[in-house]
C-alpha positions in Angstrom: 0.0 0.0 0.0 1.4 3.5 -0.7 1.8 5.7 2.3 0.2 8.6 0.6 -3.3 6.3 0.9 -3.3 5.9 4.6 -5.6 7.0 6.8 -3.7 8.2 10.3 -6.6 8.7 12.9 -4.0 11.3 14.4 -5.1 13.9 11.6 -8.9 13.1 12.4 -10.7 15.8 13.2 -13.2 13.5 14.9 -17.0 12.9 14.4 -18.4 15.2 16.1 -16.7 18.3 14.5 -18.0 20.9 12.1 -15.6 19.6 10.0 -16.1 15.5 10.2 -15.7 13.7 6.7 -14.8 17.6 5.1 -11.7 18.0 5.8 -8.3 17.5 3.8 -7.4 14.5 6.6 -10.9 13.1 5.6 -9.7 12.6 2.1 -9.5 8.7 1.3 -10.8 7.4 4.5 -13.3 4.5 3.9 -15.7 6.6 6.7 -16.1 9.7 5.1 -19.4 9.7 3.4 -20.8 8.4 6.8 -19.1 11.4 9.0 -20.7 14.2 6.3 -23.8 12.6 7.1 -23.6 13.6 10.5 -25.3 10.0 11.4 -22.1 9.3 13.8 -22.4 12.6 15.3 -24.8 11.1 18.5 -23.1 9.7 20.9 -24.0 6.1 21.6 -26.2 5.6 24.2 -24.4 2.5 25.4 -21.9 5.0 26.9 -24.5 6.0 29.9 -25.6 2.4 29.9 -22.0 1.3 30.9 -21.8 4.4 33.0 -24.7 2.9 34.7 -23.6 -0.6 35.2 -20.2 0.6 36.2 -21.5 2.6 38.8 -20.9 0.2 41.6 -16.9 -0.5 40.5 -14.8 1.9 42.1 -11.3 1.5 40.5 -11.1 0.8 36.6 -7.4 0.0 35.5 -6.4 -0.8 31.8 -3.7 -2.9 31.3 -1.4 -2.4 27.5 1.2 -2.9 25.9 3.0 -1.8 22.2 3.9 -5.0 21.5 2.5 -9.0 22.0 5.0 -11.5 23.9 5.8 -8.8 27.0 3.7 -10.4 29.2 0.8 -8.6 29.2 -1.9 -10.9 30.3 0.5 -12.7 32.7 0.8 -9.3 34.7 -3.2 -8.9 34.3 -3.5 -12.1 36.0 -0.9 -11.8 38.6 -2.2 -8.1 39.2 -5.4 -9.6 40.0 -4.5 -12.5 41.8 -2.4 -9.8 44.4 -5.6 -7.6 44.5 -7.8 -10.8 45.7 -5.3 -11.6 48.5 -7.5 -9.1 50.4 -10.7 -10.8 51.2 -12.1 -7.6 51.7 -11.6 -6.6 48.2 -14.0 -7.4 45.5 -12.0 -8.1 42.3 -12.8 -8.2 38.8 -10.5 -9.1 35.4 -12.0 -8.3 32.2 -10.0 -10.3 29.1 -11.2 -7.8 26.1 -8.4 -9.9 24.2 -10.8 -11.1 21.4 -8.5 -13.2 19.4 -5.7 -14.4 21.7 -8.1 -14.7 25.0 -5.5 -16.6 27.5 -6.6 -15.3 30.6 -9.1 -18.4 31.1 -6.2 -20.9 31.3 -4.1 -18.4 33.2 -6.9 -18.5 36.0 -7.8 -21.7 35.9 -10.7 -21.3 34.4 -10.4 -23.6 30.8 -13.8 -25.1 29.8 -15.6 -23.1 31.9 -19.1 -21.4 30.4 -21.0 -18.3 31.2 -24.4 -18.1 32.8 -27.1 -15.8 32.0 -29.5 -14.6 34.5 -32.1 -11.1 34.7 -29.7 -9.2 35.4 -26.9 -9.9 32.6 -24.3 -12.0 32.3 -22.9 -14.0 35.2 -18.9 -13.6 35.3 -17.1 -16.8 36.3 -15.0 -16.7 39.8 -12.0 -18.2 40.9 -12.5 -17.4 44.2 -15.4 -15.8 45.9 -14.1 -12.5 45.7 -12.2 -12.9 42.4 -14.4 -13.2 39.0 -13.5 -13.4 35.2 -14.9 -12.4 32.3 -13.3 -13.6 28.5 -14.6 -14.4 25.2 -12.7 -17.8 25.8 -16.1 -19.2 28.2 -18.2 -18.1 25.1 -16.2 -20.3 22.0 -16.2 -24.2 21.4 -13.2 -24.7 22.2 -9.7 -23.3 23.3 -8.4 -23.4 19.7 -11.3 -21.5 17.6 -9.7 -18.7 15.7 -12.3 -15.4 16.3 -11.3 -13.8 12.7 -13.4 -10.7 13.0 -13.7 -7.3 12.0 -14.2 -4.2 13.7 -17.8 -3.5 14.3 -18.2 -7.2 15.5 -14.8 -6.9 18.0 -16.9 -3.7 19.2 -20.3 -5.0 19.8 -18.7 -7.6 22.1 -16.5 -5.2 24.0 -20.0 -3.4 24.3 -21.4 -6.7 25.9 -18.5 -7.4 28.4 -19.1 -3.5 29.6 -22.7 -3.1 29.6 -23.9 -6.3 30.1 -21.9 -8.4 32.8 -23.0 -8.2 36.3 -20.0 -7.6 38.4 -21.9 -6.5 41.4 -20.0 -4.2 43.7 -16.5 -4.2 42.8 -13.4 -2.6 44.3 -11.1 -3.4 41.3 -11.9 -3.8 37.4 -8.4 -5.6 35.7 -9.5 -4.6 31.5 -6.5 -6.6 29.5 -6.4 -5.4 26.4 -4.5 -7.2 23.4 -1.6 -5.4 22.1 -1.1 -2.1 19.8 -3.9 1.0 20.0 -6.2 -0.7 18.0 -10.2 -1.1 17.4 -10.6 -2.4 20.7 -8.6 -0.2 22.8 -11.0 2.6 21.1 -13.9 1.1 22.1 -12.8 0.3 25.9 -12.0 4.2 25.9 -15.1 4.9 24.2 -17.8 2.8 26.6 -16.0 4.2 29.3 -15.5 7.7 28.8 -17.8 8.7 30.9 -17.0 5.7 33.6 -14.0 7.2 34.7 -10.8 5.1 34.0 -8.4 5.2 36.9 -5.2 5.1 34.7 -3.5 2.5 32.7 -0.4 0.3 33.1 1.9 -0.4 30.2 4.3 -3.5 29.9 7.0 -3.7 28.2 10.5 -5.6 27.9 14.3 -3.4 28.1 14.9 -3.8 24.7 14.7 -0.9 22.4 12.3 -2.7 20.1 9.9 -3.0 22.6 9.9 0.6 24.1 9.5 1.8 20.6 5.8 0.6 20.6 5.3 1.7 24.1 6.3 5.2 22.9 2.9 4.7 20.6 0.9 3.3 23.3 1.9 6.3 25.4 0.8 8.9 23.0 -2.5 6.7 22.4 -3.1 7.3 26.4 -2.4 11.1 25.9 -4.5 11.9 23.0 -7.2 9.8 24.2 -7.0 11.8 27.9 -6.2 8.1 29.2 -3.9 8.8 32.6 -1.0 6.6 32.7 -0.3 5.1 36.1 3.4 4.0 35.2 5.4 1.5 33.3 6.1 -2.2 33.9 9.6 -3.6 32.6 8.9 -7.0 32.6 11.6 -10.0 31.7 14.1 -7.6 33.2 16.9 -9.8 33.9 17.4 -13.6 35.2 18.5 -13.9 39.3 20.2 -17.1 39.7 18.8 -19.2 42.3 21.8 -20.4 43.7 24.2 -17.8 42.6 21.9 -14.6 43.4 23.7 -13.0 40.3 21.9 -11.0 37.6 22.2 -12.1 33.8 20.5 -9.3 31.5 18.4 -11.9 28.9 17.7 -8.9 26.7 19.9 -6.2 27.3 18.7 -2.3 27.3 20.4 -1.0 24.6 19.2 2.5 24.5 18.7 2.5 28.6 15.7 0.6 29.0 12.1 1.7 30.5 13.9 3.5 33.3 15.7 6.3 30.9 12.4 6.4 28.8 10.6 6.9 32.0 12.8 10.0 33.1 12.5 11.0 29.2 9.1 11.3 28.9 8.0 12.0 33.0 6.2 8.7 33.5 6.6 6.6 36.8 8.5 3.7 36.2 6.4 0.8 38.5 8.9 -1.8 38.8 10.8 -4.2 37.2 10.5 -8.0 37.1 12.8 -10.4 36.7 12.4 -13.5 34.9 11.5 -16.5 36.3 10.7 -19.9 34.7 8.2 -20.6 37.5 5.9 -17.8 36.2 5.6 -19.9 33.0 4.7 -22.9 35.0 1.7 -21.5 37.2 0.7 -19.6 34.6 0.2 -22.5 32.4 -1.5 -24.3 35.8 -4.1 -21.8 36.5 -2.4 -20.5 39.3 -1.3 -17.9 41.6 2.8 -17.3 41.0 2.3 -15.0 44.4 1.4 -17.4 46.4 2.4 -20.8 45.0 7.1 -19.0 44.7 6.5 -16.8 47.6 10.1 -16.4 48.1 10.8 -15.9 44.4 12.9 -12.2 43.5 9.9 -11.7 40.9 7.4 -12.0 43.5 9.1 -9.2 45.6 8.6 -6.9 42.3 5.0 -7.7 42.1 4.3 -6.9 45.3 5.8 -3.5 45.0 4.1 -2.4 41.8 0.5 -3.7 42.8 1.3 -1.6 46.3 2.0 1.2 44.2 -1.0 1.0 41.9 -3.3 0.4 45.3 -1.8 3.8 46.3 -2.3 5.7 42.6 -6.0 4.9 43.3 -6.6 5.2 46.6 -4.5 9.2 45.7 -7.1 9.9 43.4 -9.9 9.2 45.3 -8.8 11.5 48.0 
């Protein structure tokens, strides 16, 4: 494709401007009879009606990354596994991961199906005060492709959001797939008016990484998203007899702490590999609690201490 023929939703002047589907950014883009309409100009009313539902969660935290293989959902798990450790805390995960939905096996949740009831649909719980939502308790099986487009990735995001009942929640986990793509719109979109706590970004050192975390940290910015911090994750191997640390993939251009200090951004923590994440991950399990004395446990703690404390700021 020649670069002169696409579309950059950057130069958009957006649909509900004077100049939607008229101006010279408009030019080309598949959407621009629709926007001169002025038929995309209402908002969507699902937007109150997930206002609505969401009324009774208290802290809603997205969970990106640039790129895939950073270990994304593993945080989202871990993240929510930490948060549950207080049985006073209600907890919710949300896997908005349409095509790569993991977060079911991660939980120990494989084969498990959703119930409806009167009041929506029924998320499925670890434990009592931990439940899970994911298009993987809605498909066949764990290895049907969903090869959809757009509008169909949005009217289920619209579901999970409007029509779940979470109950009252302290804590709602939204892991996202990777890039700033259509579903990352439409999370930001249904919950515009929900109030998003802030979002956490993964990444690894390397540079190629951080390059697409630059991206996802402009998408936060220009969609008024705030960004709670950065998470370098796979940040060097502790040897468990030795205690010394091997960089696995070293930080050529500094790492997430000098593009942290760059760009103003708290840097959360960093986590160390460990092959035992792998391993509880792929047995529905808690790494918290099942390598307690595990280095990368010690990191975990710290950033989910310092997200508790990002929230429990902005409420004051």
């Amino acid at each position: 494709m020649c670069i002169d023929s696409v579309y950059f939703v950057a130069d958009c002047p957006g649909t509900s401007s004077s100049e939607a589907g008229k101006g010279t950014a408009c030019q080309g883009c598949p959407n621009q009879s629709i926007c001169a309409s002025g038929a995309n100009s209402a908002p969507d009313p699902a937007i109150e009606e997930v206002k609505e539902k969401l009324s009774t969660v208290k802290h809603k935290l997205l969970v990106l990354s640039g790129k895939g293989g950073v270990g994304k959902s593993t945080f989202s798990a871990q993240l929510a596994y930490g948060l549950a450790e207080d049985e006073d805390k209600q907890i919710a995960l949300l896997d908005v991961d349409l095509c790569g939905p993991s977060i079911p096996k991660m939980m120990g949740l494989e084969n498990e199906q959703v119930h409806h009831s009167g009041s929506g649909w029924s998320p499925v719980y670890v434990e009592d005060n931990l439940a899970v939502m994911s298009i993987g308790f809605l498909i066949n099986s764990p290895d049907d492709a969903i090869i959809w487009r757009g509008p169909k990735k949005n009217g289920m995001i619209k579901q999970f959001l409007r029509d779940v009942d979470w109950g009252e929640v302290d804590y709602l986990i939204v892991d996202t797939p990777p890039g700033t793509s259509d579903e990352h719109l439409s999370v930001v979109q249904y919950l515009s008016t929900a109030c998003i706590d802030g979002a956490v970004i993964i990444t690894t050192p390397q540079e190629v990484s951080l390059q697409d975390v630059r991206k996802e940290i402009n998408f936060c910015r220009k969609v008024n998203v705030p960004i709670i911090g950065i998470v370098e994750n796979m940040s060097g191997f502790i040897c468990p007899k030795c205690k010394n640390k091997s960089q696995i993939f070293p930080p050529t251009t500094g790492g997430s702490e000098k593009m942290c200090n760059d760009l103003g951004i708290p840097l959360l923590g960093s986590i160390p590999l460990d092959e035992a994440i792998g391993r509880t991950c792929d047995s529905g399990k808690s790494f918290l609690t099942n390598v307690p004395d595990s280095p990368a446990v010690f990191s975990y703690r710290k950033i989910i201490q310092r997200i508790q404390e990002f929230c429990d700021q902005k409420n004051r």
